[in-house]
N, CA, C and O atoms as a Tripos MOL2 file, in Angstrom:
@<TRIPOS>MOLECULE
protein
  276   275    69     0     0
PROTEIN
NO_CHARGES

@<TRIPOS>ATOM
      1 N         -54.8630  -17.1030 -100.2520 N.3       1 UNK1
      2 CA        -54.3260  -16.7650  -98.9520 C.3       1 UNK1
      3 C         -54.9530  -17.6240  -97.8520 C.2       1 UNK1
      4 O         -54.3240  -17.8020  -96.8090 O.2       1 UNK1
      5 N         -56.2300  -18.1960  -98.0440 N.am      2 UNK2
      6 CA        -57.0630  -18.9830  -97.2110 C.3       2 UNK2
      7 C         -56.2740  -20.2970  -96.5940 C.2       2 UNK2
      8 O         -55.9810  -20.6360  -95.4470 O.2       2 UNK2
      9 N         -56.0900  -20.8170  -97.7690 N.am      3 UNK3
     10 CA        -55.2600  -21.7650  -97.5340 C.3       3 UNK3
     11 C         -53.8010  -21.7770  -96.7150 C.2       3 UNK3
     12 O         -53.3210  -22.8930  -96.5160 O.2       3 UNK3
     13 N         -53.0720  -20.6250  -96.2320 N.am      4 UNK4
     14 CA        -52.1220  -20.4220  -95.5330 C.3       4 UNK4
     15 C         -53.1530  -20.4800  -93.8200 C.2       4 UNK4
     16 O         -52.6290  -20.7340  -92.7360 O.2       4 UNK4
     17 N         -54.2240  -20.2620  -93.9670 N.am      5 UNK5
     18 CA        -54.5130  -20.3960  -92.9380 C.3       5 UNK5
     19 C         -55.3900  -21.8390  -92.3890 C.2       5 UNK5
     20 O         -56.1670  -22.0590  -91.4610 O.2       5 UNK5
     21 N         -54.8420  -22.6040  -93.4280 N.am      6 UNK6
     22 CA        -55.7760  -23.7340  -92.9750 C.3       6 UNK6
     23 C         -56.9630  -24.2280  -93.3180 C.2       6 UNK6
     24 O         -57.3540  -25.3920  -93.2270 O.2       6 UNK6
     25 N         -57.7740  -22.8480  -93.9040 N.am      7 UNK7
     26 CA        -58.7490  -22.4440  -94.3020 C.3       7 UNK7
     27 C         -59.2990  -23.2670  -96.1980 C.2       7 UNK7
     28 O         -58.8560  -22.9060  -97.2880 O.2       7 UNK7
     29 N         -60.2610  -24.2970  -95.9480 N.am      8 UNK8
     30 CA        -60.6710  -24.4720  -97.3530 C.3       8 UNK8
     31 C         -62.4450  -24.2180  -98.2770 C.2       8 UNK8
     32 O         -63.5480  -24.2320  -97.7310 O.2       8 UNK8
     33 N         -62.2560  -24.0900  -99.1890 N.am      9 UNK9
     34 CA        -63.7440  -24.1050  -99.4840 C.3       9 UNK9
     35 C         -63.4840  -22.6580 -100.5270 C.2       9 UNK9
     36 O         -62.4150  -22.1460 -100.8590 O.2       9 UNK9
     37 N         -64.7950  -22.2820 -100.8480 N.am     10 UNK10
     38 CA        -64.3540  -20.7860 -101.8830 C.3      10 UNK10
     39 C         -64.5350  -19.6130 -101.4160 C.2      10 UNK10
     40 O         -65.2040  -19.3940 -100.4070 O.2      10 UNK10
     41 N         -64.1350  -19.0030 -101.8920 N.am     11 UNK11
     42 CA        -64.0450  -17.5980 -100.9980 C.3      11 UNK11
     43 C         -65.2930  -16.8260 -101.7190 C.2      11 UNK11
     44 O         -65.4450  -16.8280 -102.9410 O.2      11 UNK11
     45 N         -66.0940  -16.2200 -100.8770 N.am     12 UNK12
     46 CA        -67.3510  -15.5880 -101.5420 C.3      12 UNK12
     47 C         -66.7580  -13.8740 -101.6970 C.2      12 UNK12
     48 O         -66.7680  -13.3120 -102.7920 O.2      12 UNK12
     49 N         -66.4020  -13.3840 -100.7860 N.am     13 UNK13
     50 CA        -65.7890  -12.2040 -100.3760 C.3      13 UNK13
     51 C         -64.8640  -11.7350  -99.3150 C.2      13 UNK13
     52 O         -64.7730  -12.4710  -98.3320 O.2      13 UNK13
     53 N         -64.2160  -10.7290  -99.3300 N.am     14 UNK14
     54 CA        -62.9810  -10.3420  -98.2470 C.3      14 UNK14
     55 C         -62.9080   -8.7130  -98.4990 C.2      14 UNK14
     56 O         -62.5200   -8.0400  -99.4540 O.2      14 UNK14
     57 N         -63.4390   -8.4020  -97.2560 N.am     15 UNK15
     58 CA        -63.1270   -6.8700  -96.4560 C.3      15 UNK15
     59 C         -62.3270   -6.5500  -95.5330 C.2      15 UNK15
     60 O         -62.3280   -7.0100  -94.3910 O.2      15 UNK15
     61 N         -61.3440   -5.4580  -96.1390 N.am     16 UNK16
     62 CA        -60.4360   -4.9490  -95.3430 C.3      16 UNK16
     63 C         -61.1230   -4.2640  -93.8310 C.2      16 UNK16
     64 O         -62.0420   -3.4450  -93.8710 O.2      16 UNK16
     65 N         -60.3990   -4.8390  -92.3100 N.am     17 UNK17
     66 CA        -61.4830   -3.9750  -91.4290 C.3      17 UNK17
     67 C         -60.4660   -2.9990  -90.7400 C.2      17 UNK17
     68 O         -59.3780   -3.3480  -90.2820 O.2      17 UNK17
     69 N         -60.9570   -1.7730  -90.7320 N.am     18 UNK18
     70 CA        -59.5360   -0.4650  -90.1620 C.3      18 UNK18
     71 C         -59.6960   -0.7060  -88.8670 C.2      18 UNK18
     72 O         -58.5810   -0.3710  -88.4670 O.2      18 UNK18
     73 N         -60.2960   -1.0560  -87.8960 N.am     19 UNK19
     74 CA        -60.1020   -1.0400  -86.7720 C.3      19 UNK19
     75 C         -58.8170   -1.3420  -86.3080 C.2      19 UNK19
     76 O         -58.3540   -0.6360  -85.4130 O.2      19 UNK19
     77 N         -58.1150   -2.3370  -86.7940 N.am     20 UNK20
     78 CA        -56.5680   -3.1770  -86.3370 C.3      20 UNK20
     79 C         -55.8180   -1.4940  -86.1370 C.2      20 UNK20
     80 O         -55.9440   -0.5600  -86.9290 O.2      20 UNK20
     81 N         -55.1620   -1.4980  -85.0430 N.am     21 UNK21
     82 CA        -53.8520   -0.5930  -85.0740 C.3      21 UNK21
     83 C         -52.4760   -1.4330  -85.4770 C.2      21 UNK21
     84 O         -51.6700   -0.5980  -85.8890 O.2      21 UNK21
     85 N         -51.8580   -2.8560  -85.5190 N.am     22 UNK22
     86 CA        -51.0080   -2.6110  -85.8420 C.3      22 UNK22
     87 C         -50.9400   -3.5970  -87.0140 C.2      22 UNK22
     88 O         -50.1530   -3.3130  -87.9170 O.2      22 UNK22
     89 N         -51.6420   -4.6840  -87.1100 N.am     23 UNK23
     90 CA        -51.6820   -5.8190  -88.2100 C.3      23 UNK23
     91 C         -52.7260   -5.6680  -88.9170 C.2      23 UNK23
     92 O         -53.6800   -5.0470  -88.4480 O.2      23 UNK23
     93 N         -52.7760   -6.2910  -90.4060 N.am     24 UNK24
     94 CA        -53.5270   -5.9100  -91.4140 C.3      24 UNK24
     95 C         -54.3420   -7.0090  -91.2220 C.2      24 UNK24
     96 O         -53.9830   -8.1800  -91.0970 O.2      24 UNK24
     97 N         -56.1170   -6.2960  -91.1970 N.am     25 UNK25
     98 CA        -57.2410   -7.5220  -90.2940 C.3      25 UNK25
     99 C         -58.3520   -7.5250  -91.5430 C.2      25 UNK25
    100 O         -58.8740   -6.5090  -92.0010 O.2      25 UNK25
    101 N         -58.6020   -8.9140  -91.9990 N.am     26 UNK26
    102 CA        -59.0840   -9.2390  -93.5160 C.3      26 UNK26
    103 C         -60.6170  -10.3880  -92.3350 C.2      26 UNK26
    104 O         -60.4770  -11.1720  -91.3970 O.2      26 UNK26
    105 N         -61.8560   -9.8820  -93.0680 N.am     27 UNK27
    106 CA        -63.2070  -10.5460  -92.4230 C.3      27 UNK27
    107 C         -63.2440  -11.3130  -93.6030 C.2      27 UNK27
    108 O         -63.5130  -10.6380  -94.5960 O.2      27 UNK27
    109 N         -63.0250  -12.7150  -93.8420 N.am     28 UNK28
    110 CA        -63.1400  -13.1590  -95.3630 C.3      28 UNK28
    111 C         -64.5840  -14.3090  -95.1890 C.2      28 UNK28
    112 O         -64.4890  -15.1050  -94.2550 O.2      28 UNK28
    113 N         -65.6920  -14.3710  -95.9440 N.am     29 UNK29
    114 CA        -66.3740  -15.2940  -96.3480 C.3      29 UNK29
    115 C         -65.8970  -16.5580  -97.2050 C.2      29 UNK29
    116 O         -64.9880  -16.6860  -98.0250 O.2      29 UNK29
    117 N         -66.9120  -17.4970  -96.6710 N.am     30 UNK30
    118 CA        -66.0550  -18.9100  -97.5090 C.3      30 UNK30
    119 C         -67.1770  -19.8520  -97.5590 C.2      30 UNK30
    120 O         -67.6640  -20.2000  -96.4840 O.2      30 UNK30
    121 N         -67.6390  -20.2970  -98.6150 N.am     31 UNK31
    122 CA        -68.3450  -21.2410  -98.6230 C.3      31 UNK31
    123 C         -67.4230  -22.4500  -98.8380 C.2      31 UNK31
    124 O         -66.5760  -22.5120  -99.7290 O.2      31 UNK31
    125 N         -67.7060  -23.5160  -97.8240 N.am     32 UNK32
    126 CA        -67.3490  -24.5190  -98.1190 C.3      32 UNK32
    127 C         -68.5440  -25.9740  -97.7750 C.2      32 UNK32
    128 O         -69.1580  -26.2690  -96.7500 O.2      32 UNK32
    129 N         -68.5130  -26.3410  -98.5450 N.am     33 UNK33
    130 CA        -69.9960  -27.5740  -98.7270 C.3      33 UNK33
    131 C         -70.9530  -27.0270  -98.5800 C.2      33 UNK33
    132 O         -71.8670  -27.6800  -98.0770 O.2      33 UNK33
    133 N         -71.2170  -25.5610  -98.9450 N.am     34 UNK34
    134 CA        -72.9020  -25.2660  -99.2960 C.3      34 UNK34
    135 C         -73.2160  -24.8820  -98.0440 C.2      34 UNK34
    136 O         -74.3860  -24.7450  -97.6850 O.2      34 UNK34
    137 N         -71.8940  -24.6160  -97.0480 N.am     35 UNK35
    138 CA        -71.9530  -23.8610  -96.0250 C.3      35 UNK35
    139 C         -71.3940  -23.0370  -95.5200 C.2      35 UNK35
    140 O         -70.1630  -23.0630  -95.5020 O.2      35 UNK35
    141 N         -72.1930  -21.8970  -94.8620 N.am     36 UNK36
    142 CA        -71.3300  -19.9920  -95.1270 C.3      36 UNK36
    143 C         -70.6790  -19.8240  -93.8520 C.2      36 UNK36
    144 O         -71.2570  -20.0120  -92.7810 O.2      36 UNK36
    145 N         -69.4220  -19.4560  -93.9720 N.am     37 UNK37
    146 CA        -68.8330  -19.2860  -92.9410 C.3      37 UNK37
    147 C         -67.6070  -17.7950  -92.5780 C.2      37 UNK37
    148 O         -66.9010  -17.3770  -93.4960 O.2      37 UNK37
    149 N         -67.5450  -17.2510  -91.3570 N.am     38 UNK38
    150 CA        -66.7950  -16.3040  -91.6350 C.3      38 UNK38
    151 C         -65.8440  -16.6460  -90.3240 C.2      38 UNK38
    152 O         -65.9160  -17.3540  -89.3190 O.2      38 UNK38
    153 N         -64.4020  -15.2200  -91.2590 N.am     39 UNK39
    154 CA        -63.1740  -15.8290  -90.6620 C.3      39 UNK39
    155 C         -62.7150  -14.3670  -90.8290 C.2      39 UNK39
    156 O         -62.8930  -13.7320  -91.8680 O.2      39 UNK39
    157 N         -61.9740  -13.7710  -89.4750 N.am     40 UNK40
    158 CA        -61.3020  -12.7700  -89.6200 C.3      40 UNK40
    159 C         -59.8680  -13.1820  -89.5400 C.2      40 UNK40
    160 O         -59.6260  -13.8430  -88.5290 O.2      40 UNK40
    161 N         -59.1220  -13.0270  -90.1210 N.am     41 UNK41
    162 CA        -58.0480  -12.8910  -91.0420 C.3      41 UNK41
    163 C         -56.8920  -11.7550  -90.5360 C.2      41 UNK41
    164 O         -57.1620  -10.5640  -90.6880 O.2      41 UNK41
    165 N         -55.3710  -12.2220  -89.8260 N.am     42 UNK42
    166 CA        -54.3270  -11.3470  -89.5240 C.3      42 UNK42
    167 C         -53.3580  -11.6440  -90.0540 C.2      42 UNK42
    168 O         -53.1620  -12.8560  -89.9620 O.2      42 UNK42
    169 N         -52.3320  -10.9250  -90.7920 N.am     43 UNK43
    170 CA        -51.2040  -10.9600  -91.3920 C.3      43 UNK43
    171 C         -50.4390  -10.1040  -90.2500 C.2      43 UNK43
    172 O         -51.1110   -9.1340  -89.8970 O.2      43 UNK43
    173 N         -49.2720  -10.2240  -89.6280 N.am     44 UNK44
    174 CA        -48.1950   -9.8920  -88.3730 C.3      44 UNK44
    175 C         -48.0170   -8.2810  -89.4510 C.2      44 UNK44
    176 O         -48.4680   -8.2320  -90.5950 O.2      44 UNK44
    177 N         -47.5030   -7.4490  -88.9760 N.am     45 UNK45
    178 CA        -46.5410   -6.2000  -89.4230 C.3      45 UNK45
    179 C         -45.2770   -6.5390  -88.7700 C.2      45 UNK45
    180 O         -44.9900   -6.4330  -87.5780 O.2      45 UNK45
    181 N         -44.6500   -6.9130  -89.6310 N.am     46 UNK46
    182 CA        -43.2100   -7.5410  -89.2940 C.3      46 UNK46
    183 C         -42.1790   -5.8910  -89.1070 C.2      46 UNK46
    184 O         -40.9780   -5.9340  -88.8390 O.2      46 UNK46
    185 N         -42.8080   -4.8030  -89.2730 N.am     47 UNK47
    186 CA        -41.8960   -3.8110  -88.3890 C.3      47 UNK47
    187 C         -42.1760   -3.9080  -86.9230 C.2      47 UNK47
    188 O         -41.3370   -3.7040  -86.0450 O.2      47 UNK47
    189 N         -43.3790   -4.2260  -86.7400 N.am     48 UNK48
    190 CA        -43.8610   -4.0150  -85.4060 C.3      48 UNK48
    191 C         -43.1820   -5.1990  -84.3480 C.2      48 UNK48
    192 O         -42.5160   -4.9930  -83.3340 O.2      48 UNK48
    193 N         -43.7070   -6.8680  -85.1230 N.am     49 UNK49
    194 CA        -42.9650   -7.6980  -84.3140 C.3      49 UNK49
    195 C         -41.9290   -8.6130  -85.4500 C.2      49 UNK49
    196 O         -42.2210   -9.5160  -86.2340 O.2      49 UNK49
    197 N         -40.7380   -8.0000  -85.1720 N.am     50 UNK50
    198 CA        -39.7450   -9.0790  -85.6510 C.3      50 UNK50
    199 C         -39.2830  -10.6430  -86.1810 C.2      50 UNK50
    200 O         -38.6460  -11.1970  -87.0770 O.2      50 UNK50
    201 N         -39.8690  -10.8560  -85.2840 N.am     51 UNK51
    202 CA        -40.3300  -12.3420  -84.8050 C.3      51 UNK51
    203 C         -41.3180  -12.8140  -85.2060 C.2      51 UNK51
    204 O         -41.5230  -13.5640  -84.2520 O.2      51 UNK51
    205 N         -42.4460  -13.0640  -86.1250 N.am     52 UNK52
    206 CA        -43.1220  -13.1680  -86.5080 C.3      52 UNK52
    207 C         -43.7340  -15.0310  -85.9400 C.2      52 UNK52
    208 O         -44.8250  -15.5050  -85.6250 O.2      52 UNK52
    209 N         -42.6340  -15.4540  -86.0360 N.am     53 UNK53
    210 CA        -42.8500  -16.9900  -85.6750 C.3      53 UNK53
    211 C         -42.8930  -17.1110  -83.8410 C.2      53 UNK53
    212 O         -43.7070  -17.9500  -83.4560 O.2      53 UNK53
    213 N         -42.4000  -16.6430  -83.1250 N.am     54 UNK54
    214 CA        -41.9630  -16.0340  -82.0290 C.3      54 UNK54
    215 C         -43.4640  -15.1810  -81.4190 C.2      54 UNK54
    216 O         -43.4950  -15.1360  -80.1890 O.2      54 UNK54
    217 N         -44.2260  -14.7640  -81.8680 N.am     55 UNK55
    218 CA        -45.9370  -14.0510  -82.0300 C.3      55 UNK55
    219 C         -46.4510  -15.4480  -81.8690 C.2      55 UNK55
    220 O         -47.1400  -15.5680  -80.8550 O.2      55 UNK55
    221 N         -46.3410  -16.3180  -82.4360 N.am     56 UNK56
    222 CA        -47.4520  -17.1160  -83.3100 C.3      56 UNK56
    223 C         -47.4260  -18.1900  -82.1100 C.2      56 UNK56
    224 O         -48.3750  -18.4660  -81.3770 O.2      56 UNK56
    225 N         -45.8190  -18.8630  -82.0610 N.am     57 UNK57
    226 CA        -45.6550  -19.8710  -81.0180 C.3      57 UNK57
    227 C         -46.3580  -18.9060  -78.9890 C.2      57 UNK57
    228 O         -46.2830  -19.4970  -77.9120 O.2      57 UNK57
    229 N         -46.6660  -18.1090  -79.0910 N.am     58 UNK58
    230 CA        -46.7460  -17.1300  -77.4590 C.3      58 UNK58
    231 C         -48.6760  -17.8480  -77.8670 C.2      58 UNK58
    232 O         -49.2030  -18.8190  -77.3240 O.2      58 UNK58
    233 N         -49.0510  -17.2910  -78.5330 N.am     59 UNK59
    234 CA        -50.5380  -17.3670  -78.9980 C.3      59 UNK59
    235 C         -50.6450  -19.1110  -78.9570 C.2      59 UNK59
    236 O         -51.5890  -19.6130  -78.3470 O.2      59 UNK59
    237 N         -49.8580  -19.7880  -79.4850 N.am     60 UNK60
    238 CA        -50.2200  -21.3740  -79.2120 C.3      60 UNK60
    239 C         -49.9670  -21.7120  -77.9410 C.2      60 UNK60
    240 O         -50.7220  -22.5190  -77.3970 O.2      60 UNK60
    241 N         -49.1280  -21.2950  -77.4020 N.am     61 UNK61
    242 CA        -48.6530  -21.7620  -75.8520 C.3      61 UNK61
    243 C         -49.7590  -20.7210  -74.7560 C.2      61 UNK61
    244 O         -49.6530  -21.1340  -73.6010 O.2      61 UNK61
    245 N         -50.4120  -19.9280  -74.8250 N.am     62 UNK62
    246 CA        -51.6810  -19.3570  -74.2490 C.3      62 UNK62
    247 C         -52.8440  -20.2310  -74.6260 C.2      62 UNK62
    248 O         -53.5370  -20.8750  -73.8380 O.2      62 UNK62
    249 N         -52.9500  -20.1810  -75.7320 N.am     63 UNK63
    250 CA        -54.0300  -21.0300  -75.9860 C.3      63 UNK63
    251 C         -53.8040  -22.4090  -75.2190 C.2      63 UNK63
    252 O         -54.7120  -22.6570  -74.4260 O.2      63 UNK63
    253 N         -53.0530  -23.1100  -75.2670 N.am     64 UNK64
    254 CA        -53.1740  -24.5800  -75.1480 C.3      64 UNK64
    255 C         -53.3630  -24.3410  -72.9010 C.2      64 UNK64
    256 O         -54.0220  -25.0070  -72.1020 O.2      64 UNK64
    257 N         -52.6410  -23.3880  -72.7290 N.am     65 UNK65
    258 CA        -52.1900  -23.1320  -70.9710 C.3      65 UNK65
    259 C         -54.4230  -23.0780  -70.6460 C.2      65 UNK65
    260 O         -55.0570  -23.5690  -69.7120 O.2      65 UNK65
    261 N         -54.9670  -22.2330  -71.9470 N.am     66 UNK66
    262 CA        -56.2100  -21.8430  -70.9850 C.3      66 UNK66
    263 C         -57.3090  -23.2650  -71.5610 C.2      66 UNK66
    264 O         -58.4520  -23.4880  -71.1600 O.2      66 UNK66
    265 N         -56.5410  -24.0420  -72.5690 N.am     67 UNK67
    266 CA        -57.2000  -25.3890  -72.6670 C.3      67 UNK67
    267 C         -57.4100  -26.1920  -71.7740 C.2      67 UNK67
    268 O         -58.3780  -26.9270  -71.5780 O.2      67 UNK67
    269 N         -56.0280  -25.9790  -70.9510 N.am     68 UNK68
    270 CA        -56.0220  -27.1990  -70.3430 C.3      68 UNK68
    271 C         -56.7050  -26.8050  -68.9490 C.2      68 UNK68
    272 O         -56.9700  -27.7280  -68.1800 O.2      68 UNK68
    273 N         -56.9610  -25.6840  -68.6310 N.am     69 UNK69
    274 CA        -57.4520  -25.3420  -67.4620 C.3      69 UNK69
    275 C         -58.9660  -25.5000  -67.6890 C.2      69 UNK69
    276 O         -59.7550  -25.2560  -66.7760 O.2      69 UNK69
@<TRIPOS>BOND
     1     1     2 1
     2     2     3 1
     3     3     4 2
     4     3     5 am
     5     5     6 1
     6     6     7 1
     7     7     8 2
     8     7     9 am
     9     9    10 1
    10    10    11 1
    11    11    12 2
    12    11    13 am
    13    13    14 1
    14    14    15 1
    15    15    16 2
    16    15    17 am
    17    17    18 1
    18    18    19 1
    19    19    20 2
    20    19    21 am
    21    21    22 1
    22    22    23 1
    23    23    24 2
    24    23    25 am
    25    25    26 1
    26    26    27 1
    27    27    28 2
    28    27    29 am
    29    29    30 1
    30    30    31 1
    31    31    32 2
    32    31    33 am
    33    33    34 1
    34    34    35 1
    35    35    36 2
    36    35    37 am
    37    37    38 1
    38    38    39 1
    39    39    40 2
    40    39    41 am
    41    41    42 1
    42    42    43 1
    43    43    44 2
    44    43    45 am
    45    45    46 1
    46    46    47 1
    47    47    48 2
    48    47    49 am
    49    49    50 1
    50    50    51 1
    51    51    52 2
    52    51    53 am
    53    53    54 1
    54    54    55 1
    55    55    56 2
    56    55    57 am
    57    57    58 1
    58    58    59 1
    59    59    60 2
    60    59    61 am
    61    61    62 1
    62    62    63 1
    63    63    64 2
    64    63    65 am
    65    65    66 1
    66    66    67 1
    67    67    68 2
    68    67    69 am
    69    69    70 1
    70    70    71 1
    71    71    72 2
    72    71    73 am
    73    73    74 1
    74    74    75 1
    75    75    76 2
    76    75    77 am
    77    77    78 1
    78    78    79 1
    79    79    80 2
    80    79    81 am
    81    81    82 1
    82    82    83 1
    83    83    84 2
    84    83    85 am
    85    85    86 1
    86    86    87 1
    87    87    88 2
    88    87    89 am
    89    89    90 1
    90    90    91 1
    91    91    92 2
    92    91    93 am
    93    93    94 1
    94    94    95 1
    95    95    96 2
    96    95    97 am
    97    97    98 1
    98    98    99 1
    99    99   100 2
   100    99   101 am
   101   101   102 1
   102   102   103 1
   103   103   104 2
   104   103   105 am
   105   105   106 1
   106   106   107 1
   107   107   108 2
   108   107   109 am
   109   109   110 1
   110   110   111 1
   111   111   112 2
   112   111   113 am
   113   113   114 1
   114   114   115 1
   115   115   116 2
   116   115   117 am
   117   117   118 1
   118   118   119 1
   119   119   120 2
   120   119   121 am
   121   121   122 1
   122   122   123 1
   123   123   124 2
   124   123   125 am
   125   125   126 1
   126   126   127 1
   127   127   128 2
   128   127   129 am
   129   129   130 1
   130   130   131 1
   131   131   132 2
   132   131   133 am
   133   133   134 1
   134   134   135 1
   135   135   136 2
   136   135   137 am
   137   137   138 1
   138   138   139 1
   139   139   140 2
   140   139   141 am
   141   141   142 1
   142   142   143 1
   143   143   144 2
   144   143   145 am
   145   145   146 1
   146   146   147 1
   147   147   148 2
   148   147   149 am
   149   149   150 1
   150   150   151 1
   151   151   152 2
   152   151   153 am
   153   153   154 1
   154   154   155 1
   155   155   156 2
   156   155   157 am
   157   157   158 1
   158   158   159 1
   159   159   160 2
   160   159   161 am
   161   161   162 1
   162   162   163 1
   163   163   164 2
   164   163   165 am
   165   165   166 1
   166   166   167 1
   167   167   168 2
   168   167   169 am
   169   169   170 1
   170   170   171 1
   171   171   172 2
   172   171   173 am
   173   173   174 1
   174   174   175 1
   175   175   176 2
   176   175   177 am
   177   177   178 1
   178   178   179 1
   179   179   180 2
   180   179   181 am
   181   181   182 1
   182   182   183 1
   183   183   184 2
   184   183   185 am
   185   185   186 1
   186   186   187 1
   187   187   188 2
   188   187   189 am
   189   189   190 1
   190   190   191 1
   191   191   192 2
   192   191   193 am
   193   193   194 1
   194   194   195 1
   195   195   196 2
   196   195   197 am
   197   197   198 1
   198   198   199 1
   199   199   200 2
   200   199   201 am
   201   201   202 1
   202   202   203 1
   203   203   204 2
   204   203   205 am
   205   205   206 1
   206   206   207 1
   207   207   208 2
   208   207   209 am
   209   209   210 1
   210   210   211 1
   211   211   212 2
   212   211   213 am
   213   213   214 1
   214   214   215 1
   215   215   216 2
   216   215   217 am
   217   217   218 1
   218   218   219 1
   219   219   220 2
   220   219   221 am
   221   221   222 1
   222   222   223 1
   223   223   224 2
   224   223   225 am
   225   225   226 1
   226   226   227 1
   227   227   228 2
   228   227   229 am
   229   229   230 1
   230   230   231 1
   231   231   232 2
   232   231   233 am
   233   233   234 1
   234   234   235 1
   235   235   236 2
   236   235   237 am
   237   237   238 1
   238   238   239 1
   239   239   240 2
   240   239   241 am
   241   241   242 1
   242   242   243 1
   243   243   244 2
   244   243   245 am
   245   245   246 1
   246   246   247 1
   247   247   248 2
   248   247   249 am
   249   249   250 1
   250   250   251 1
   251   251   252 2
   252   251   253 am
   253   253   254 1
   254   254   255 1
   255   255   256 2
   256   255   257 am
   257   257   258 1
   258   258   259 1
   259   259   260 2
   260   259   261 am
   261   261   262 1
   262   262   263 1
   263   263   264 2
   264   263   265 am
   265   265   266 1
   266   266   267 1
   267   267   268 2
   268   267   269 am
   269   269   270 1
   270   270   271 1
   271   271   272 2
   272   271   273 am
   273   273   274 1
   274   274   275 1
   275   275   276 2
@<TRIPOS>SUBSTRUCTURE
     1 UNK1         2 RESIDUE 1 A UNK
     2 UNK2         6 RESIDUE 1 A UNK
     3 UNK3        10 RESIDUE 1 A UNK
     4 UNK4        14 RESIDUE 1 A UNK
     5 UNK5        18 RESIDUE 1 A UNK
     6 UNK6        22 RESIDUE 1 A UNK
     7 UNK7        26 RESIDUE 1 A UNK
     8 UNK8        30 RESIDUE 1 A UNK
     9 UNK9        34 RESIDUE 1 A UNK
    10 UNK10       38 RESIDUE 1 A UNK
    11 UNK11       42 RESIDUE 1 A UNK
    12 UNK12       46 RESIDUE 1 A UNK
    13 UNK13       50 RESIDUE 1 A UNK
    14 UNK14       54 RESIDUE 1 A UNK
    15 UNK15       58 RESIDUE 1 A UNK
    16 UNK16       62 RESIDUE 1 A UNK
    17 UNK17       66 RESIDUE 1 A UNK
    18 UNK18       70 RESIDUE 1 A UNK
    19 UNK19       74 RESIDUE 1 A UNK
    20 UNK20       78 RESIDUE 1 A UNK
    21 UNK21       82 RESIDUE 1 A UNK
    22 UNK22       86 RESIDUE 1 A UNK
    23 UNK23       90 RESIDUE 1 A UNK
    24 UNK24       94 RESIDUE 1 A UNK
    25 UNK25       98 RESIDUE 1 A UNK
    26 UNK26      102 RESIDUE 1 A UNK
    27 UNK27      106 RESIDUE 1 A UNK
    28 UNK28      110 RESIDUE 1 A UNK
    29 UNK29      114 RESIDUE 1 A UNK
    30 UNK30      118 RESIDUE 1 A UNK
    31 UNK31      122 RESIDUE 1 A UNK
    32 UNK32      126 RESIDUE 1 A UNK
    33 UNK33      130 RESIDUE 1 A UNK
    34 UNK34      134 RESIDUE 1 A UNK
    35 UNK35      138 RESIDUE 1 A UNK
    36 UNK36      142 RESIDUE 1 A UNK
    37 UNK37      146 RESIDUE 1 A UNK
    38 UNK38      150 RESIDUE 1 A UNK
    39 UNK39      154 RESIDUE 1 A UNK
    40 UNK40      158 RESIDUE 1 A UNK
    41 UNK41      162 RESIDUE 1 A UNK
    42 UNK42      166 RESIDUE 1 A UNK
    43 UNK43      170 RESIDUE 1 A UNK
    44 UNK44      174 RESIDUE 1 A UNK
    45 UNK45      178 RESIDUE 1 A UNK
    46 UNK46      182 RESIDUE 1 A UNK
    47 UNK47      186 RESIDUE 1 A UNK
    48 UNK48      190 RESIDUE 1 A UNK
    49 UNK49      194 RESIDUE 1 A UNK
    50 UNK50      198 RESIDUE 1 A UNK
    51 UNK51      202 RESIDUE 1 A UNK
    52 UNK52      206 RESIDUE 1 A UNK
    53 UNK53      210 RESIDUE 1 A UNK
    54 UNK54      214 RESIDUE 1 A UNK
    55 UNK55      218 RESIDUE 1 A UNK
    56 UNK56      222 RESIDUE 1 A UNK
    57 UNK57      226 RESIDUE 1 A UNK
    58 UNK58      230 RESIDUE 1 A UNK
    59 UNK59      234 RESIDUE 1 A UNK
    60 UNK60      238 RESIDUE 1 A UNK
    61 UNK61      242 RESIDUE 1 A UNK
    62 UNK62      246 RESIDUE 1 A UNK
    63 UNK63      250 RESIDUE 1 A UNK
    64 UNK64      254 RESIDUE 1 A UNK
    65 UNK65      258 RESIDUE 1 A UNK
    66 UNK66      262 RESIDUE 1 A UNK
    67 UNK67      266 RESIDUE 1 A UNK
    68 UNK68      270 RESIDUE 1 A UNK
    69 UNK69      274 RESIDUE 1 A UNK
């Protein structure tokens, strides 16, 4: 699944965290080159937002608006 996120190297472990109310939120460990790293992890609830691609592009276009500022 790492790899959908871009994400390479091995996975040491992955905990489910309940806090999320509406998307399913994964804290995954990863060693990659003998170095430990952590990554929390969201999969969309596609009842919640439809649009799933439509989520993703709002989050790149925020991000890049508070880059450039």
């Amino acid at each position: 699944m790492c790899n959908k996120f871009g994400i390479s190297g091995d996975v040491e472990g992955a905990k489910y965290l309940s806090d999320g109310h509406i998307n399913t939120t994964i804290l995954v460990g990863i060693n990659e080159n003998n170095i430990s790293k952590k990554y929390v992890l969201q999969k969309i609830n596609k009842t919640v937002f439809e649009n799933p691609s439509d989520v993703m592009d709002n989050i790149s276009n925020v991000t890049n608006y508070i880059k450039s500022k």
